[in-house]
N, C-alpha and C positions, 0 to 999 in steps of 0.2 A: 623352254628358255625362260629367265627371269630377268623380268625389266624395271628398271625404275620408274619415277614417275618424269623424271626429266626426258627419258627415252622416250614414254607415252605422250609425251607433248610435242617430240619433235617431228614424232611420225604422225601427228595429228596435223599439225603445219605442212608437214613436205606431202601430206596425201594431194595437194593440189596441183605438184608438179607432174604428175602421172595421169590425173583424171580425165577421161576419152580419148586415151591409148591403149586402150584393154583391147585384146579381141572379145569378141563376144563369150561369154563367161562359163566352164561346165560346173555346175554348183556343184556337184559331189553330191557325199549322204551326208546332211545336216542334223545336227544333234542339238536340237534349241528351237525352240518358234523363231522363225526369220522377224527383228525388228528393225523395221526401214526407217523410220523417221530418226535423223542425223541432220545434226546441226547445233548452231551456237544454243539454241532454244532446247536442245536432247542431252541428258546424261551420256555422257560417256560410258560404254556398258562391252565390248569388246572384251573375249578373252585374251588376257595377258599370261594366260600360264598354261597349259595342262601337263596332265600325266594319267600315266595307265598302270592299272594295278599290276603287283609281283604276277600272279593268274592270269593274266591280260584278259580277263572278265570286265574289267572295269575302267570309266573311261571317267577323269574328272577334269573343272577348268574352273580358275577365278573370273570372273566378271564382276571385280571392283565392288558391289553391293551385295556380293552375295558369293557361294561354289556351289557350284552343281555337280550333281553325281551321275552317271549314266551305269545300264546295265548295256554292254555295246552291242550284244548278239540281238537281243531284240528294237534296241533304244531307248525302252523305255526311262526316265527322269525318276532314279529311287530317292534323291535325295539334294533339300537342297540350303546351304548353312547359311546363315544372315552375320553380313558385315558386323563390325561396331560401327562403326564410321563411314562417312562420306567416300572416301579412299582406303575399304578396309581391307580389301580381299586382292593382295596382286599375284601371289604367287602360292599354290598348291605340293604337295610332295605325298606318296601313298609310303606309308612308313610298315604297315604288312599290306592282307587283304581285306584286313575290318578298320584298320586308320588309317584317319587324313589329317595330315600337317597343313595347315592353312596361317599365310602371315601376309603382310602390309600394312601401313600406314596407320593403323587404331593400334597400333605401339603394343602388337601380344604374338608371340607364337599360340596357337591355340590346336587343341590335340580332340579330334572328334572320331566317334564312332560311328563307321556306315548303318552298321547294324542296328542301333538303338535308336541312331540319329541326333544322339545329345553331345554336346560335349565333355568331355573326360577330366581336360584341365586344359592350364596354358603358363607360358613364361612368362614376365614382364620385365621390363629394365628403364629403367626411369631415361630419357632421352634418346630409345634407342626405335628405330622404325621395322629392323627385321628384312629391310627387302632391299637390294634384290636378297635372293637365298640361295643357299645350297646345301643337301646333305647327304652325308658322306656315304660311301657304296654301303657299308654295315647296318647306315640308320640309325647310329648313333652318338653322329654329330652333324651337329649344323654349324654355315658359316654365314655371315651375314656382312654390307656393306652400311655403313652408315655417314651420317655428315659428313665432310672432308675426307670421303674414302676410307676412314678407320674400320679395321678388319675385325669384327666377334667372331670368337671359337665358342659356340654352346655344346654344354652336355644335356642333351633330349632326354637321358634317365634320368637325372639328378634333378632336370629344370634349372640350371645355373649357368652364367656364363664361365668359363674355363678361363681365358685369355683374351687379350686384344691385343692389339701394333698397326703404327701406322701404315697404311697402303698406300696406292695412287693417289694422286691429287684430285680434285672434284672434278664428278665427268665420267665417274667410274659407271660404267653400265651394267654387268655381267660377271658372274661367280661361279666357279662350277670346280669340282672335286676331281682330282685324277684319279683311277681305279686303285690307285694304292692305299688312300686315304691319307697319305701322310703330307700330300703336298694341296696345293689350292693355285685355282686360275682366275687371274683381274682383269678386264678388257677397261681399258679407258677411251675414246675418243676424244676426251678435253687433250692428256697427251701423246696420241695415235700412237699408244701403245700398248702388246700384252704382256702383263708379268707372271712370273712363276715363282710361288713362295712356299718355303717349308714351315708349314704350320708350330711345327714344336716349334721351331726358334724366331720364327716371326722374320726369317730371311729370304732377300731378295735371290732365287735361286739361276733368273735366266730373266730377259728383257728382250722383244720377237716386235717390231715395227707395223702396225696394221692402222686403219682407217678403216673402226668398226665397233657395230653397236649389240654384235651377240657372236659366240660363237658355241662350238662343241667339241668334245673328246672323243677317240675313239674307244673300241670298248677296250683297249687292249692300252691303250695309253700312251699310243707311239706318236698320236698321229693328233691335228691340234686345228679345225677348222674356222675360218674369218673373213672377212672383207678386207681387202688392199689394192689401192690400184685401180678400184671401178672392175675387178673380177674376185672370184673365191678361189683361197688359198687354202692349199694345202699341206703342212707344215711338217717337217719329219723333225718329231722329239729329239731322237736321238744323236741326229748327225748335225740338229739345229739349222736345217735347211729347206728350200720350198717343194714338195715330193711333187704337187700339181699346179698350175695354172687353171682355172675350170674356164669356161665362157665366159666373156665382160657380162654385165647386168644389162638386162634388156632396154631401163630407160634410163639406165645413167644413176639412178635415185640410190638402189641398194637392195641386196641381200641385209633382212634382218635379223633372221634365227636360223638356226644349223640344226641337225641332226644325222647321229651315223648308224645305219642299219647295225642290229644285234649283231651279226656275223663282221660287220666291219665294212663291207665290200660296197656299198653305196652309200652315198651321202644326199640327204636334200634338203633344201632352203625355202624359206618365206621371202618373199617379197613384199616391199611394200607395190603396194597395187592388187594384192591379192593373189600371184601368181604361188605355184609351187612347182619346184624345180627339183629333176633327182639324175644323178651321174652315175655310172658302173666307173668306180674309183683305178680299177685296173688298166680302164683304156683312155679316160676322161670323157668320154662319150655321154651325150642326156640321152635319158632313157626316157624320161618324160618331160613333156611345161604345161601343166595344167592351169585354164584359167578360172581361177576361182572367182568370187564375190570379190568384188573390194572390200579392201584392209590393209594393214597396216605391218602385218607380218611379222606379228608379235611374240608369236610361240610356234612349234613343231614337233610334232614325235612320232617313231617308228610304233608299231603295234610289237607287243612282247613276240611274235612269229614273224615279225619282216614283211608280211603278206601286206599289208597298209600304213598308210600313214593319218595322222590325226593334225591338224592346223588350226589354231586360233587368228582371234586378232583382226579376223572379219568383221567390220560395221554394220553387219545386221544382225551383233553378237552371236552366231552358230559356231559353233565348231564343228569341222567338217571332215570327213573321210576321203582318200582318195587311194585307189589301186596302186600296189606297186608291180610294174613290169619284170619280167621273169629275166633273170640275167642270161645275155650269150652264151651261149653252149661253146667251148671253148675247141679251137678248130685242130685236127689234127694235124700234125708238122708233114709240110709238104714231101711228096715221095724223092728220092733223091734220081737222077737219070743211070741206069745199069752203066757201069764203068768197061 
């Protein structure tokens, strides 16, 4: 998921309405040296972003001063890229298996090599931040949200920006691409709304009511997840209607980031508080609620085989793994009585 920095602030504020209501914590496999000290006196260092290579070999995450690389089968740390800025690094994207797209706040797309470890190149646009992001299933577009919600189309070959048009009003959190490419998703919570816009023409294509600060697509693009209501929603594209209800949030505070397994069939969320929550989408059932570290429930992703899940946005900046449970074996239709 990709967050702004108004996002990162709010869930920096609202961590104290949750704090010592945790159950006691299962850290998971942690991908980072655990760093505890937090507080007014501590950078901020939490990942706000990851993603996993095309190969699912590879695990990466921003942490604001820096991206780290992971190799995930072993853990080992192959690489790791230096912000420009104070607020350089919010949001990551693996554009094949040897580059990473890294953007935030030091005003550049910037395009790196795993393998060599340098950078290759990068974009700039004179007033323009880059984040949140998103780009498109092909890889060869990006979208980006800026001041007062104005929407950039870049071209990642060319390095140029293509188009812009206005979007939501400020407040916008959240950007994310439909598998078509042709369309783009804007979450706002300043207007507790999400929008749906056709890219070529800069049109408002649909307006869906939520009370949310990330959400996600399915892979198939029918299917459209968020926060509404103090529960998570699950939204059916095409008939424009709510397909689930999932369980209210456990402290009231919020579902921050979404994620839908490769196959489609399970969905799950960060919490702020550090928890991680995953549904069998077919019956609304949790499958699991892990209680992680505290954080802020900033990012989420399925692993390229469904088998795990990856979560940022922990306060002891890790990013962490967690098991996903094997879905119900689906039951045979009960024998009818001999007539």
């Amino acid at each position: 998921m990709r967050k702004s920095l108004k996002y990162i602030g709010l869930a920096m504020l609202s961590v104290a309405l949750v704090a010592g209501c945790s159950t006691p914590s299962n850290p998971g496999r942690a991908f980072g040296k655990a760093y505890n000290r937090v507080g007014p006196n501590y950078p901020y260092k939490a990942a706000t972003s990851v993603a996993v290579s095309p190969d699912g070999k590879l695990l990466a995450a921003a942490k604001i001063d820096c991206a780290d690389v992971w190799d995930i089968e072993s853990g080992r740390r192959l690489r790791r890229f230096k912000a420009l800025g104070d607020w350089g690094i919010t949001d990551v994207v693996f554009l094949d298996d040897d580059t990473l797209l890294t953007a935030g706040r030091d005003h550049a797309l910037r395009f790196w090599s795993i393998n060599t470890g340098q950078e290759i190149r990068r974009i700039t646009q004179p007033g323009c931040w880059f984040t949140p992001l998103a780009v498109s299933p092909d890889r060869k577009t990006a979208a980006s949200l800026e001041e007062g919600g104005k929407i950039c189309i870049w071209d990642l070959q060319a390095g140029r920006l293509r188009r812009s048009f206005a979007g939501q009003a400020d407040g916008v959190q959240d950007i994310v691409f439909l598998p078509d490419g042709k369309a783009l998703v804007t979450s706002s919570n300043a207007e507790n709304a999400i929008v749906i816009w056709d890219i070529a023409t800069g049109k408002k294509l649909q307006s869906i009511p939520a009370e949310t600060f990330g959400m996600a697509v399915s892979p198939d693009g029918e299917r459209l997840a968020f926060r509404k209501d103090s529960a998570t929603i699950v939204w059916n594209l095409k008939n424009n209607k709510p397909e689930k209800v999932l369980a209210p949030l456990q402290y009231g505070v919020g579902h921050f980031s979404f994620t839908f397994s490769p196959n489609g069939r399970m969905l799950a969320a960060a919490e702020l508080g550090g928890d991680i929550l995953i549904w069998d989408l077919a019956t609304g059932k949790e499958l699991a609620d892990y209680d992680g570290p505290d954080g802020d429930g900033l990012a989420i992703v399925f692993s390229r085989d469904g088998k795990t899940i990856f979560s940022g946005g922990h306060r002891d900046t890790t990013v962490r793994q967690w098991p996903v449970p094997d879905l119900p074996k689906p039951q045979p239709p009960a024998s009818q009585p001999a007539e």
